[in-house]
One Martini backbone bead per residue (centre of mass of N, CA, C, O) as a GRO file, in nm:
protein
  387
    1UNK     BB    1 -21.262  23.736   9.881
    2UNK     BB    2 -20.945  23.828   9.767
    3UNK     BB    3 -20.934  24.158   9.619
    4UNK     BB    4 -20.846  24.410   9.500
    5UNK     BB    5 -21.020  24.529   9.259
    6UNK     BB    6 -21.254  24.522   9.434
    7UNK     BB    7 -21.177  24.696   9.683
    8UNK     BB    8 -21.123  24.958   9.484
    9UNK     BB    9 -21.450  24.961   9.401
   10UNK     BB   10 -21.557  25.004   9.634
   11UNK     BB   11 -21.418  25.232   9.775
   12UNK     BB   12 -21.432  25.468   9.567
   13UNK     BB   13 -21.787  25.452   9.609
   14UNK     BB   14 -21.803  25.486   9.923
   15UNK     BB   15 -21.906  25.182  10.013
   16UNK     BB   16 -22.173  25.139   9.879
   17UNK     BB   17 -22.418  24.902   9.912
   18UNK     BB   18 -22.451  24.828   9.605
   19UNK     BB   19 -22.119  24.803   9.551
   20UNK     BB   20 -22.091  24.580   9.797
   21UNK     BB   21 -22.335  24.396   9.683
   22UNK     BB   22 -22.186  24.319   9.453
   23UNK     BB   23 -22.039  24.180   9.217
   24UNK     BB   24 -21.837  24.416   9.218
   25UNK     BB   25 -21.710  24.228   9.495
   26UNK     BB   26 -21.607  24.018   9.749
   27UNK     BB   27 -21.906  23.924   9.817
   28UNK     BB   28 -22.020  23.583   9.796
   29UNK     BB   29 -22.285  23.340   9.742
   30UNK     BB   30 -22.196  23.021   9.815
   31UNK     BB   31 -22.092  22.700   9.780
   32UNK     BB   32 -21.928  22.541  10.028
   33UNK     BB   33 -21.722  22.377  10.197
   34UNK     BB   34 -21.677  22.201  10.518
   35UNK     BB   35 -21.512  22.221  10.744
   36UNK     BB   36 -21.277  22.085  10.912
   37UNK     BB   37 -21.094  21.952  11.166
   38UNK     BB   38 -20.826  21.971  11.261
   39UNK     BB   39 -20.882  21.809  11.540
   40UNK     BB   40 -21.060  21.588  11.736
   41UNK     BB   41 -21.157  21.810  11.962
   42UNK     BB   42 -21.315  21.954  11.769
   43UNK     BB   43 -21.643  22.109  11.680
   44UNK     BB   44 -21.938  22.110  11.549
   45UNK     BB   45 -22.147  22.467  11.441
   46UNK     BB   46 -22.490  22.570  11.454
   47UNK     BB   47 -22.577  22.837  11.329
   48UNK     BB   48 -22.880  23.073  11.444
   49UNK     BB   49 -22.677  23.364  11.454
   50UNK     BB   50 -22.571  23.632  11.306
   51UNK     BB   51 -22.406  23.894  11.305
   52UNK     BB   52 -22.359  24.260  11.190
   53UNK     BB   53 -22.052  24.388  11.207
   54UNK     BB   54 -21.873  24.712  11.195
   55UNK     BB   55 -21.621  24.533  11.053
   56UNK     BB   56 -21.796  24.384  10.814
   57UNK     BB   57 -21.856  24.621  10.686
   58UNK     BB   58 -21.598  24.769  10.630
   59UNK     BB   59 -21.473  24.494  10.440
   60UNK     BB   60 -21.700  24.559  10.239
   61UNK     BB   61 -21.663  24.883  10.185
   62UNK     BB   62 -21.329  24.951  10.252
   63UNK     BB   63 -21.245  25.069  10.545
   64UNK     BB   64 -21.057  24.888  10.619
   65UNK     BB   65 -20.749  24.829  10.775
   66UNK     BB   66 -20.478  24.677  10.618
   67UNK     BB   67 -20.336  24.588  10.811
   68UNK     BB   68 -20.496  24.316  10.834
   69UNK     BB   69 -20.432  24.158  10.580
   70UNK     BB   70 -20.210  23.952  10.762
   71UNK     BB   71 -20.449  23.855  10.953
   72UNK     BB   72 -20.555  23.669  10.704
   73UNK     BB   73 -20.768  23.474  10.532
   74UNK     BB   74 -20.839  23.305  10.208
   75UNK     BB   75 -21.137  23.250  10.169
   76UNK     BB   76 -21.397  23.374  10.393
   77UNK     BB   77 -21.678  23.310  10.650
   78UNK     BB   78 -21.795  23.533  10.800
   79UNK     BB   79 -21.888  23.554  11.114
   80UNK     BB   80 -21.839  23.619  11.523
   81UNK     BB   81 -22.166  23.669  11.601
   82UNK     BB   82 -22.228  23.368  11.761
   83UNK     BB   83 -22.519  23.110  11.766
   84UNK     BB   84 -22.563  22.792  11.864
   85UNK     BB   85 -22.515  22.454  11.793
   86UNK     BB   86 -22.467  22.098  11.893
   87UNK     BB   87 -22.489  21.794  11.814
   88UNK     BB   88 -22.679  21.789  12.071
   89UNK     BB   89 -22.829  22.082  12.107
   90UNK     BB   90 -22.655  22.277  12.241
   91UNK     BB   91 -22.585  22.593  12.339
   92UNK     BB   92 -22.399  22.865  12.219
   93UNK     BB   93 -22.109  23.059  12.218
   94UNK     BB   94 -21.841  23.223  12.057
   95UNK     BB   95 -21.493  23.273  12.099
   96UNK     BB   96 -21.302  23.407  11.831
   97UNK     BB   97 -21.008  23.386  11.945
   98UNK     BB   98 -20.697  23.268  11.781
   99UNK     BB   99 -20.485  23.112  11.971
  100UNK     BB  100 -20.293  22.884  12.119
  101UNK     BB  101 -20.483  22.710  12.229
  102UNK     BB  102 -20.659  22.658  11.984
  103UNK     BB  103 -20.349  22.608  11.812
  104UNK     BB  104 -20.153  22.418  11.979
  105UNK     BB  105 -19.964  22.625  12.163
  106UNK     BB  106 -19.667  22.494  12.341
  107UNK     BB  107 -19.573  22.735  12.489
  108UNK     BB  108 -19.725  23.013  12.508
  109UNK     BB  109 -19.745  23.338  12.472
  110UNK     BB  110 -19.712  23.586  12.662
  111UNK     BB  111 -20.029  23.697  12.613
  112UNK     BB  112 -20.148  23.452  12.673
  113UNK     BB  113 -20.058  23.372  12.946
  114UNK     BB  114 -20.246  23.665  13.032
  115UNK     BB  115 -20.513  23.649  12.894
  116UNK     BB  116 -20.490  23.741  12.553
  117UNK     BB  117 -20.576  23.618  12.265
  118UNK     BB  118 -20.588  23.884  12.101
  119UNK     BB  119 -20.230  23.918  12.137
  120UNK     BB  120 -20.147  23.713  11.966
  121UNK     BB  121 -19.834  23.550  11.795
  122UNK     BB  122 -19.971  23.260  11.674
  123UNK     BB  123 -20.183  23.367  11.398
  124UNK     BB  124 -19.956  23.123  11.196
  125UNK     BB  125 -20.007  22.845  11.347
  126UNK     BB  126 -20.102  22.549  11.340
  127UNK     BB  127 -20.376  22.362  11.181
  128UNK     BB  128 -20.463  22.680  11.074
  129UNK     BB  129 -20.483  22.935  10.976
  130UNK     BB  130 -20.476  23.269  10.924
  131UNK     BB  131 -20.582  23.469  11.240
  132UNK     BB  132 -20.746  23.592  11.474
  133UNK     BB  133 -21.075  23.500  11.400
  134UNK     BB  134 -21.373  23.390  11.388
  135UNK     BB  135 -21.436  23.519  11.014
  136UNK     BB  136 -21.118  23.560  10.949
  137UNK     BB  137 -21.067  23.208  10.870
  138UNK     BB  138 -20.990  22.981  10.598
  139UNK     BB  139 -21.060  22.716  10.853
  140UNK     BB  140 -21.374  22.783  11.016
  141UNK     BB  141 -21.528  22.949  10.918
  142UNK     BB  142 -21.883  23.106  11.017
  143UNK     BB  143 -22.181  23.265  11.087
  144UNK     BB  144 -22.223  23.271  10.745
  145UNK     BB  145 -22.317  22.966  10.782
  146UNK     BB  146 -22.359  22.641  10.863
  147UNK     BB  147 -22.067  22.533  10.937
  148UNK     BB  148 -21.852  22.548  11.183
  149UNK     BB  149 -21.545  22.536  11.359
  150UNK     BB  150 -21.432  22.460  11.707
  151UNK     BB  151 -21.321  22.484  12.038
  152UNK     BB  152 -21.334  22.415  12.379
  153UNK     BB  153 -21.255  22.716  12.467
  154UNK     BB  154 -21.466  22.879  12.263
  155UNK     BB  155 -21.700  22.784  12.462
  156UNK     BB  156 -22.044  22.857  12.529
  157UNK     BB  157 -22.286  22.796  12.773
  158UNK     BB  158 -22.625  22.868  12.764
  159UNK     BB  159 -22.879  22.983  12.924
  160UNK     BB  160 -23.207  22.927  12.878
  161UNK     BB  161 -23.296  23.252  12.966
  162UNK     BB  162 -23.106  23.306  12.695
  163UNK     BB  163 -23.151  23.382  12.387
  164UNK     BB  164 -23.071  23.415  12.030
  165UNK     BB  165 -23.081  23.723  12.062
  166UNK     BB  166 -22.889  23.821  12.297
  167UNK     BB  167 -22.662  23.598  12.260
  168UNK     BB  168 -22.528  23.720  12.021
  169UNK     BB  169 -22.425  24.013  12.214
  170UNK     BB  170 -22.209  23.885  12.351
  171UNK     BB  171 -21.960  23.956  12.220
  172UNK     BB  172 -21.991  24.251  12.212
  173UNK     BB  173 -21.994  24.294  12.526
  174UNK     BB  174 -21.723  24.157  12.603
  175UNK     BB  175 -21.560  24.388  12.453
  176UNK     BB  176 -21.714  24.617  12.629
  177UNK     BB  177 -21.609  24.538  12.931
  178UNK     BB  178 -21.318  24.550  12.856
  179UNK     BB  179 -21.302  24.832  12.796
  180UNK     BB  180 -21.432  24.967  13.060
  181UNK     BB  181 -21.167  24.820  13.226
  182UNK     BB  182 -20.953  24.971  13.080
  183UNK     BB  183 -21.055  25.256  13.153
  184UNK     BB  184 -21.121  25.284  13.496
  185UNK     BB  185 -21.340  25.437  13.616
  186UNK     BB  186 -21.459  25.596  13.869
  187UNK     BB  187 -21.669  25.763  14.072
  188UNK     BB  188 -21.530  26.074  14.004
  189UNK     BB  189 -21.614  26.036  13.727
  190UNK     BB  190 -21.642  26.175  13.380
  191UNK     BB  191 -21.821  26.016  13.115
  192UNK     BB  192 -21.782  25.944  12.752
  193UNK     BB  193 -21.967  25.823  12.525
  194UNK     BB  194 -21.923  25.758  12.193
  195UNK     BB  195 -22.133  25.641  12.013
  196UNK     BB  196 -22.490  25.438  11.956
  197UNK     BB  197 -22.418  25.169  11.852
  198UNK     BB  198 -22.350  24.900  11.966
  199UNK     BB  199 -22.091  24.949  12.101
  200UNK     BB  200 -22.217  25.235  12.233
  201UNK     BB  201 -22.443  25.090  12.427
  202UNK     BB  202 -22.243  24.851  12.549
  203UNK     BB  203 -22.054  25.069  12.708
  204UNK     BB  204 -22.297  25.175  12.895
  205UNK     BB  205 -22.370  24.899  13.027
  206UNK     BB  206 -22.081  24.855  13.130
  207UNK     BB  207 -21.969  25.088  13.268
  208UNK     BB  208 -22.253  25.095  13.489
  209UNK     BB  209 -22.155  24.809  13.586
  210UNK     BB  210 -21.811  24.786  13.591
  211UNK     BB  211 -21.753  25.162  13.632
  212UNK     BB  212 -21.905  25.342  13.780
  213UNK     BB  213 -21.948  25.724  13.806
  214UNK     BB  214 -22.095  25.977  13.834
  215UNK     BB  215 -22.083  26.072  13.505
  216UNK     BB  216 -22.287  25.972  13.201
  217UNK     BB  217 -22.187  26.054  12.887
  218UNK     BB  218 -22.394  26.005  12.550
  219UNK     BB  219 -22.356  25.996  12.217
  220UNK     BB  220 -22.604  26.052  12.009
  221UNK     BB  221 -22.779  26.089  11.678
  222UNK     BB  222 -23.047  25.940  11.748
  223UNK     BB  223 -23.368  25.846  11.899
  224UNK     BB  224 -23.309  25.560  12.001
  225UNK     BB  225 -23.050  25.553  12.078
  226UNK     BB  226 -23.117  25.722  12.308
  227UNK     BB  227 -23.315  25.594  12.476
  228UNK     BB  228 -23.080  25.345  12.463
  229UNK     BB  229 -22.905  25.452  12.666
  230UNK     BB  230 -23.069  25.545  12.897
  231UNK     BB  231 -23.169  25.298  12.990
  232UNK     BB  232 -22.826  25.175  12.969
  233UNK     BB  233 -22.693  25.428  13.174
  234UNK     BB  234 -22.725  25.722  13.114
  235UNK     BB  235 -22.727  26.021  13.251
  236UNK     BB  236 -22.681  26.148  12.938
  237UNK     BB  237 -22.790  26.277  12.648
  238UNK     BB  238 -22.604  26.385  12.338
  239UNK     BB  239 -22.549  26.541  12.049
  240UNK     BB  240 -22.274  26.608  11.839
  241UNK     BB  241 -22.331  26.925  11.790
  242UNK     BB  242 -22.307  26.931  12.184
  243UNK     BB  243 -22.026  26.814  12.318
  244UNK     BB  244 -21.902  27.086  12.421
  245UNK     BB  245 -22.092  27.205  12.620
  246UNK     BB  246 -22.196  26.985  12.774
  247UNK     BB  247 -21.929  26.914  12.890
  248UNK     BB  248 -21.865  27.121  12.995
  249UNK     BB  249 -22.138  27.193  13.212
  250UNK     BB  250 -22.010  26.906  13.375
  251UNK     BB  251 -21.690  27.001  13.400
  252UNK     BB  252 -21.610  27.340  13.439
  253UNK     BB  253 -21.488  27.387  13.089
  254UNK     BB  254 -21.320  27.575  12.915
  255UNK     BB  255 -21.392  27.723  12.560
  256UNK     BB  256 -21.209  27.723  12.296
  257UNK     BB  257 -21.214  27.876  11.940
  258UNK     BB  258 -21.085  27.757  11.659
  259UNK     BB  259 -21.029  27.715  11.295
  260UNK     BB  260 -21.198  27.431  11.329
  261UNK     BB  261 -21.234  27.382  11.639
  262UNK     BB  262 -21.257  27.301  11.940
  263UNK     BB  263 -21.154  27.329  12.329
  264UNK     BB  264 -21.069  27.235  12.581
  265UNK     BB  265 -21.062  27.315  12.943
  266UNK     BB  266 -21.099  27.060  13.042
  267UNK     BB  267 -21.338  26.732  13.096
  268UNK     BB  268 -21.320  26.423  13.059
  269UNK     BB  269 -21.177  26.213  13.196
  270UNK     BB  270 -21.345  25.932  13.003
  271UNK     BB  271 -21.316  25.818  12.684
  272UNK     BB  272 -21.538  25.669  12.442
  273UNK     BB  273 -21.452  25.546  12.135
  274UNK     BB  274 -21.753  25.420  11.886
  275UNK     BB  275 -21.675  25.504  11.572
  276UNK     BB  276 -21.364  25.539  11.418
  277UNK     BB  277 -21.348  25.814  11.300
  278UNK     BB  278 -21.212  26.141  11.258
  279UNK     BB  279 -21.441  26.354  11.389
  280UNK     BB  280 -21.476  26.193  11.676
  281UNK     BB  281 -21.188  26.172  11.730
  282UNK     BB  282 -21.072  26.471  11.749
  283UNK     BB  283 -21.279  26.559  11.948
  284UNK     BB  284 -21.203  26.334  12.215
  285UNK     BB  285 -20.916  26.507  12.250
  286UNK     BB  286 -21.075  26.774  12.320
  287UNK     BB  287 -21.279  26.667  12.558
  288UNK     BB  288 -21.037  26.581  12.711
  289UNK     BB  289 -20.867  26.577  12.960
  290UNK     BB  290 -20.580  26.670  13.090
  291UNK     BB  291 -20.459  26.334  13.185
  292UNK     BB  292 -20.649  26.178  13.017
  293UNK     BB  293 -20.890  25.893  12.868
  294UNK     BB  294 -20.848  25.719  12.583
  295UNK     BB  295 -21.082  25.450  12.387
  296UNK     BB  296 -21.053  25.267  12.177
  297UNK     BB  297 -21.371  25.070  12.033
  298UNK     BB  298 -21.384  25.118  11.745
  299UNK     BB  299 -21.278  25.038  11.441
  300UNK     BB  300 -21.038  25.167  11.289
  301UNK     BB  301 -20.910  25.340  11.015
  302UNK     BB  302 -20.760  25.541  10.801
  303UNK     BB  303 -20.707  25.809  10.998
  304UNK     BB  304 -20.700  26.153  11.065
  305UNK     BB  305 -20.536  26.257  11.341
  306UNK     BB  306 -20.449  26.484  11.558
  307UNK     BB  307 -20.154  26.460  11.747
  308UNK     BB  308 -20.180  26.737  11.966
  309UNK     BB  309 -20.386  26.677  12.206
  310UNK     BB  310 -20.197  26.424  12.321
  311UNK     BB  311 -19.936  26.591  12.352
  312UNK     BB  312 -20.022  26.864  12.533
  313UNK     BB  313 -20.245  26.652  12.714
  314UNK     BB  314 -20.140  26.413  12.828
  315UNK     BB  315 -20.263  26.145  12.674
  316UNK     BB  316 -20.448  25.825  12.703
  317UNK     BB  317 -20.407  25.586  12.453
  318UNK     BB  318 -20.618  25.336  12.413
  319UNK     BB  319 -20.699  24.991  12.329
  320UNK     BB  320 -20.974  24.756  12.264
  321UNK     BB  321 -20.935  24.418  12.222
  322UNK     BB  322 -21.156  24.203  12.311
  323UNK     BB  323 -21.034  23.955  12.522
  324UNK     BB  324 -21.027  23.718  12.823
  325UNK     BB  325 -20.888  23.828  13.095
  326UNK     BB  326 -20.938  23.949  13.413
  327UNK     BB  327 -20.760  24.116  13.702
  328UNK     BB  328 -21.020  24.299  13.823
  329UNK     BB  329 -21.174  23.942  13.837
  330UNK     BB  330 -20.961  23.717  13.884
  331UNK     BB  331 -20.946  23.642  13.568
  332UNK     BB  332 -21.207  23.657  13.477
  333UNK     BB  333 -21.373  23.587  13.206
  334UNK     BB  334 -21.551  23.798  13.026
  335UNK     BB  335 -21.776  23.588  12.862
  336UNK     BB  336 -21.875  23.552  13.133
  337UNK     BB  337 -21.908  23.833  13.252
  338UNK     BB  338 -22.151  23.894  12.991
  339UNK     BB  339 -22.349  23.664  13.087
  340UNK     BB  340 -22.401  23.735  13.381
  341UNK     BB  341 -22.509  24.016  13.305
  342UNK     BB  342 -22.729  23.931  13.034
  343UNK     BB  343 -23.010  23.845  13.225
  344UNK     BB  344 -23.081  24.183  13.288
  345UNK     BB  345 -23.077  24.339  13.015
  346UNK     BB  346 -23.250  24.280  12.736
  347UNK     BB  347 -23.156  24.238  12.478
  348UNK     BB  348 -23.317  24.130  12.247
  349UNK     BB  349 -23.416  24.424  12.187
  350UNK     BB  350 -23.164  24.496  11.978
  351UNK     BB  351 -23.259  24.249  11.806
  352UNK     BB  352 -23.327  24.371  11.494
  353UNK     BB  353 -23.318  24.218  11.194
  354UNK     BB  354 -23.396  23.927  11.038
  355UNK     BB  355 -23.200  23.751  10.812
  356UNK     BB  356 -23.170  23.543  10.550
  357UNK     BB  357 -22.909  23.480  10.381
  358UNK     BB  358 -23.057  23.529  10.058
  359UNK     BB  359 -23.041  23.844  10.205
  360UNK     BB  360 -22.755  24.011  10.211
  361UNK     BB  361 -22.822  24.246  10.084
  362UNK     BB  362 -23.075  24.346  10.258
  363UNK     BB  363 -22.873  24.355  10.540
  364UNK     BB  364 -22.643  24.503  10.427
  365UNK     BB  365 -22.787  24.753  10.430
  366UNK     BB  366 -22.939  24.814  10.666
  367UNK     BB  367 -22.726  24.810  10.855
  368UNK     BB  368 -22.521  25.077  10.739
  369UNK     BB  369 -22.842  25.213  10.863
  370UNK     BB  370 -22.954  25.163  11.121
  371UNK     BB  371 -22.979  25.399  11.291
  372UNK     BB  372 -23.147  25.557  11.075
  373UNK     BB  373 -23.372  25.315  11.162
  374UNK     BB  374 -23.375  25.170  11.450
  375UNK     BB  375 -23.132  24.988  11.506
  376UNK     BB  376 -22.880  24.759  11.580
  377UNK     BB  377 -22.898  24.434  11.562
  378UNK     BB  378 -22.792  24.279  11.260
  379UNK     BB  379 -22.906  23.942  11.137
  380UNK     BB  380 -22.854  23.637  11.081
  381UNK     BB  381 -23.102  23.339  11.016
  382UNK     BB  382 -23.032  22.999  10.998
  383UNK     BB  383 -23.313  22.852  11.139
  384UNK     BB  384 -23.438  22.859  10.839
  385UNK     BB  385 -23.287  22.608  10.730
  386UNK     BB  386 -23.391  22.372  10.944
  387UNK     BB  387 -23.730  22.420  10.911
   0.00000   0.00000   0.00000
């Protein structure tokens, strides 16, 4: 639920996990309606995985940029990295982007228009409230409930061989995807992935399979998230503390050292920034070549980001939210192409530990630490209430 003054107590404590889970928190659990269909095309969906996402962790500490703030309604209930089931008994995955077509809006706006619902501009319009996407929408309900209700476009259905531990994954490797395809790395780029979270190890897998580049340099802080950057087509995977020196010896950039941070002269072609954090941020444009490519794909929130080696290095800072057609694939949706490659991808075992839905206290903790804890998507287990 919407309340200034718990955000502000969760803020203030620095989003500690106690104090995020807590009564004094936004995030409670408890009995609601079932939400209604908006109109009868609509189906209702029984999630059986969801996961914790780390813009839901943002929201719940405190983190989260307020600009979302009139893009959301209130209360709602989190989850938008869903698997479920349809009364059918059929699995499918939900693409939670909440546009035109979804709301019944016609002629479409020219975002959507363009096959982008994540920058629909009638995200105010139809039949539900104000949101986004699923899981940030008080008319649809998440996948941190027992049932949400979703459009029939909405709608992927899963192939039998990819499990719903998988399937989870399906949602972030979409946007992981979307945004390797927005970076457009060439075959003799040297590229950069900051930060080995969910979003950090599925951008090096996306990258691998749909931008190859000459060579893709990972930085990870933890153990596991290194071994599985490797896994996941890194050919290097370095710590936080050494990606200026490692990215000079890949790209024969030279370091000059300031009294802040230090800087290249040359550096990697692309970086995906996947932390959203500002000591990330401020890193990425620094060893990032001039005339080269920043791709913010981690969520940030209101970070100081120093933008002078932005314009002195004029470089191309973008965004990648969301998901949609590529025009790089013949329009084809993203989470198809998702789907499509994560048949031999084993995502399945990036997921878990899983928490019952009455455990959210310890879901929310763990997930917080996860990298340092070595899991990478902590996710609530709905198939345990119908068992």
């Amino acid at each position: 639920m919407r309340s200034i003054p718990a955000f502000a107590v969760v803020k203030a404590a620095g989003g500690r996990a106690d104090v995020a889970t807590s009564a004094l928190s936004m995030l409670k659990l408890g009995d609601v309606p079932e939400p209604e269909l908006p109109t009868r095309d609509w189906v209702r969906v029984k999630p059986n995985l969801s996961g914790i996402c780390g813009s839901d962790l943002a929201a719940i500490s405190g983190h989260i940029s307020l600009y979302l703030d009139p893009l959301t309604s209130y209360p709602f209930v989190p989850g938008h990295e869903v698997v479920g089931e349809l009364e059918d008994g059929s699995r499918v995955v939900i693409e939670p982007a909440l546009g035109c077509v979804v709301r019944g809006v016609d002629p479409p706006c020219p975002r959507c228009a363009e096959g982008r619902p994540g920058l629909c501009y009638n995200v105010t319009e139809g039949p539900i409230e104000v949101g986004l996407q699923t899981g940030y929408c008080a008319g649809t309900g998440g996948g941190w409930g027992e049932v949400l209700v979703a459009h029939p476009s909405q709608i992927h259905a899963i192939p039998e061989s990819l499990s719903d531990e998988a399937a989870v994954l399906i949602e972030p490797f979409a946007c992981c995807v979307h945004a390797a395809l927005r970076g457009g790395a060439g075959k003799d780029d040297i590229v950069v992935v900051s930060g080995a979270g969910t979003i950090g190890l599925l951008t090096v897998a996306a990258v691998r399979l749909f931008t190859p580049p000459k060579r893709l340099i990972a930085i990870a802080k933890h153990p596991t998230q290194r071994d599985l950057a490797r896994k996941l087509g890194a050919d290097q995977v370095i710590v936080p503390a050494d990606v200026y020196q490692r990215v000079r010896f890949a790209t024969g950039a030279r370091r000059l050292d300031g009294m802040n941070r230090p800087l290249l002269l040359g550096g990697a072609d692309v970086t995906f920034e996947c932390v959203g954090r500002a000591d990330s941020l401020n890193d990425a444009v620094r060893y990032t070549r001039e005339g080269g490519t920043v791709v913010a794909v981690g969520m940030p929130g209101e970070e100081k980001v120093d933008w002078a080696p932005i314009w002195q290095r004029e470089l191309t800072v973008t965004g990648a939210y969301a998901y949609g057609s590529e025009p790089k694939h013949k329009g084809k949706r993203t989470f198809d192409l998702a789907l499509d490659a994560a048949a031999e991808m084993h995502l399945d075992e990036l997921t878990g530990p899983l928490f019952g839905l009455g455990e959210y206290r310890d879901a929310i903790t763990y997930a917080m630490s996860a990298g340092r804890l070595g899991a990478v998507k902590v996710a609530f287990d709905l198939r345990r209430l119908r068992a």
